[in-house]
C-alpha positions in Angstrom: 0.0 0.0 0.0 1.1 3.9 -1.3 2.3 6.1 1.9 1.5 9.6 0.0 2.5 12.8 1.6 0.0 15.3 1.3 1.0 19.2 0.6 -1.1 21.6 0.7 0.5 24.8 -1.2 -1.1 28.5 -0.6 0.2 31.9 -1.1 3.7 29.8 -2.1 3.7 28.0 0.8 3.0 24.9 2.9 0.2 25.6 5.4 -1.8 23.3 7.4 -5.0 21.8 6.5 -8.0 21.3 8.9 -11.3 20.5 8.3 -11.8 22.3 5.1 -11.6 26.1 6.9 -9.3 27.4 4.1 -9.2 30.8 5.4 -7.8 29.5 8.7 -5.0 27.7 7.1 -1.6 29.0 8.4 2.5 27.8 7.4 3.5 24.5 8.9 6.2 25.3 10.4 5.4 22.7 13.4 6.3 19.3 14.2 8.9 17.9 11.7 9.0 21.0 8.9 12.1 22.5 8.9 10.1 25.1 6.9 7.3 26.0 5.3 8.9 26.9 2.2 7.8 24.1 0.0 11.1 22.7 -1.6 13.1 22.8 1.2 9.8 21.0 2.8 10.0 18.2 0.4 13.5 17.8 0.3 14.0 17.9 3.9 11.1 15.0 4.1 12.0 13.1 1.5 8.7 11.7 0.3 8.8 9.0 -1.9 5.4 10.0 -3.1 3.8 13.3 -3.1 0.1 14.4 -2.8 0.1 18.5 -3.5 -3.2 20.7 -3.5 -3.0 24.1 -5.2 -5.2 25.7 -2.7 -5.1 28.9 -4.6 -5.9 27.0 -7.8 -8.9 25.1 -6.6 -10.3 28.9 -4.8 -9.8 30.1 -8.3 -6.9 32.5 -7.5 -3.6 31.8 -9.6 -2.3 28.4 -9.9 1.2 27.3 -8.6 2.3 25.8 -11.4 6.0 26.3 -11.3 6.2 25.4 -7.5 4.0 22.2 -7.9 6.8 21.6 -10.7 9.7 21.9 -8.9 8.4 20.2 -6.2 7.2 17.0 -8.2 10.8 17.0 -9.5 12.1 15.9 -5.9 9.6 12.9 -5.8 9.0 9.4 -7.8 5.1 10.1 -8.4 3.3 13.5 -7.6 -0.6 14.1 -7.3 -1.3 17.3 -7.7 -5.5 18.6 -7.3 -5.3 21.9 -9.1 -9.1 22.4 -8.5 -9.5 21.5 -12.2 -12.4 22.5 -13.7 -12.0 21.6 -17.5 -10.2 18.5 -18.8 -7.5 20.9 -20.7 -7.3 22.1 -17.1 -6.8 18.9 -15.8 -3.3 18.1 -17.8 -2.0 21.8 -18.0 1.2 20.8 -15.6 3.3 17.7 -17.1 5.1 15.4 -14.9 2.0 14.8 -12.5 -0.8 12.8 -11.7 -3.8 14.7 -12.2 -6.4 14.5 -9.5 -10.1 16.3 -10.5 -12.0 16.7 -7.4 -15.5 16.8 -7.5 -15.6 20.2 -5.1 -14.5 21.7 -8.8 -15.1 19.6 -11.7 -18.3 19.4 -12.7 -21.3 21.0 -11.9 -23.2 17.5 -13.4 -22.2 14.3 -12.2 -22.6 13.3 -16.1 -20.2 16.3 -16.9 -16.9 13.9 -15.3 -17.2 11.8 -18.5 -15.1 14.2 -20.6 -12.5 13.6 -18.0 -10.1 10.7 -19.4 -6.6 10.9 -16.9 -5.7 11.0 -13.7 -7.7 10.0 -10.4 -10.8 11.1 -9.1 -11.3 12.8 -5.5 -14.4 12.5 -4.1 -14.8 15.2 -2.1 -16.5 14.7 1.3 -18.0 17.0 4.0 -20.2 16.5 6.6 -20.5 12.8 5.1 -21.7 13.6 1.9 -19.8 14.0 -1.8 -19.4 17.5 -2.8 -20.7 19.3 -4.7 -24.5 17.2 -5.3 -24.7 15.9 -1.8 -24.9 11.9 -2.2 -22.7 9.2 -0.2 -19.5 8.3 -1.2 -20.8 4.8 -1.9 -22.6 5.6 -4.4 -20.5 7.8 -5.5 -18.2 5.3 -6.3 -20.5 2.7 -7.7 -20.7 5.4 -10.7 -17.2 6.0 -11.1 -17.1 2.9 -12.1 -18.4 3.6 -15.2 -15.9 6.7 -15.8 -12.7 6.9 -17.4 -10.6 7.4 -14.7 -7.2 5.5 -12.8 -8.4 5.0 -9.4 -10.0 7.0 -7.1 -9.2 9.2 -3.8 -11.5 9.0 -0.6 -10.9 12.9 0.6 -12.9 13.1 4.0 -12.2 17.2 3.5 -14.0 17.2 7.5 -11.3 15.1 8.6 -8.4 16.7 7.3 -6.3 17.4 9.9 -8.3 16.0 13.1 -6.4 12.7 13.4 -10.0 11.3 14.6 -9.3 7.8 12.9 -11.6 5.3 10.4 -14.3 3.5 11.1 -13.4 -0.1 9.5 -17.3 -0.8 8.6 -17.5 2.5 6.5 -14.2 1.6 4.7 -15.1 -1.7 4.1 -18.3 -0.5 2.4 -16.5 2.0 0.1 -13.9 -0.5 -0.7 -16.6 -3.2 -2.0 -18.7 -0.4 -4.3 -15.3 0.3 -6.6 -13.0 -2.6 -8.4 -10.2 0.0 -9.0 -7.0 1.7 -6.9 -8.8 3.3 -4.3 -7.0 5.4 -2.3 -7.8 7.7 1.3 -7.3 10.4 2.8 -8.6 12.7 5.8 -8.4 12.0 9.5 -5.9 8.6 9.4 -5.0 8.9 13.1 -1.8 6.7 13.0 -0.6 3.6 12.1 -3.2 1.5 13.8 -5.3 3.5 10.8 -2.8 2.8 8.0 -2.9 -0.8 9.0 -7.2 -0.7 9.1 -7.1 1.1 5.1 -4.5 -1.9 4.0 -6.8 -4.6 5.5 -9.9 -2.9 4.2 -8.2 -3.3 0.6 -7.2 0.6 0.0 -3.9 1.3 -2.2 -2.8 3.9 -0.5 -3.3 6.7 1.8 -2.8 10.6 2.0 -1.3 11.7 5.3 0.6 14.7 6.9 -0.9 15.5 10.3 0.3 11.9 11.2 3.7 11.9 10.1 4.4 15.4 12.2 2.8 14.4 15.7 4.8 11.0 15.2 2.2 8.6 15.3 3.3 7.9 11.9 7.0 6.9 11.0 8.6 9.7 8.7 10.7 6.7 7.4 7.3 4.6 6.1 6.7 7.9 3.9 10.4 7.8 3.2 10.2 4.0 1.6 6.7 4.7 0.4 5.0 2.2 1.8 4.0 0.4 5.8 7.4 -0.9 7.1 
C-alpha cells in the first residue's frame, strides 16, 4: 500500500489543513517541517510519493504551477488537485498525476465523463460527496463507469483531526469500486494505516500523522507500511 504525503500549497507555501476552513489555514512550520517553504519542505522529508493541492488553484486565485513543478521534481510520483475545472485544465502541468475533485469539476455528475486521466477525489464533508450531496458509496458505484485511474477518498471534514476510520465505513467503500482506491482525511496513525491496508485501499494521503509522530517519517520515506 502507497504512503502519500499530502501538501497543501497557498500563497507559495505549505500551510496546514484542517477541516476544510481554508481561510484559517496558516504555514506549517510545526512538528517535523524544517520550513514552510515548500522545496526545502519536500526535500528535507524526503517523500517517496507526493500528494500536492494548489489551494489557490482550486479557490480560483492563480495556480502554482511552477512550484508544484519543482516540487514533483524531488519525488517518484506526484498528485497534484489543481481544483480543475476543464479537462484541458486537468493536464495543464506535465510530470504529474492529475487528480479532478469533485468540489471543482463538474457541476453534473454526467459532466466527469469528458474527464479521461488521472484519479478522481471525491470530495467529502459532513459525510456527503461534494458538490451534489450523495454518499461516497454511491459515489463510487458510478465512477465505475468513468474513465478514470483510481479514485481518492478525501474526507475534506477530517483533514487534519487525526480522529481515525471507522473499518465498517471503509469496508463498504472499498466493496462499491473494483479499481486503486486510495484515502485520505483524519488517518490517526498507524493502527489507521494498518485498518485502510486490511480494508483493501492502495494507499493513503497523510501529513498530520507523520508530524505528531504517530506515523514513522521513514514509512513515507520507503513509500510504503514498514
Amino acid at each position: 500500500m502507497e504512503l502519500i504525503l499530502a501538501v497543501d500549497l497557498a500563497g507559495g507555501l505549505v500551510v496546514h489543513g484542517r477541516s476544510g476552513m481554508r481561510a484559517g489555514y496558516r504555514p506549517l512550520t510545526w512538528g517535523i517541517a524544517p520550513s514552510a517553504e515548500p522545496e526545502a519542505y519536500v526535500s528535507a522529508l524526503k517523500p517517496r510519493y507526493l500528494y500536492i493541492a494548489d489551494l489557490e488553484s482550486i479557490l480560483g486565485r492563480t495556480p502554482q504551477d511552477d512550484l508544484v513543478r519543482r516540487c514533483a521534481a524531488l519525488v517518484e510520483r506526484c498528485y497534484l488537485d489543481r481544483g480543475s475545472r476543464s479537462p484541458a485544465e486537468c493536464t495543464a502541468v506535465a510530470g504529474v498525476t492529475p487528480v479532478v475533485g469533485t468540489e471543482t469539476a463538474a457541476r453534473a455528475l454526467e459532466d466527469l465523463r469528458a474527464y479521461h486521466a488521472g484519479y478522481l477525489s471525491i470530495d467529502i464533508k459532513e459525510g456527503r460527496v461534494l458538490p451534489w450531496g450523495i454518499r461516497p458509496a454511491e459515489m463510487l458505484r458510478r465512477a465505475s463507469a468513468l474513465s478514470f485511474e483510481g479514485c481518492i477518498i478525501l474526507n475534506i471534514s477530517a483533514v487534519g483531526t487525526q480522529r481515525g476510520l471507522v473499518r465498517e465505513d471503509l469496508e463498504e467503500m472499498r466493496a462499491c469500486y473494483s479499481g486503486r482506491l486510495l484515502y485520505g482525511g483524519g488517518v490517526a496513525g498507524t493502527d489507521d494505516i494498518h485498518l485502510l491496508a486490511d480494508a483493501g485501499f492502495d494507499g493513503a494521503i497523510i501529513a498530520t500523522a507523520v508530524h505528531h509522530g504517530t506515523v514513522p517519517l521513514e514509512w513515507v520515506r520507503r513509500g510504503h507500511p514498514c
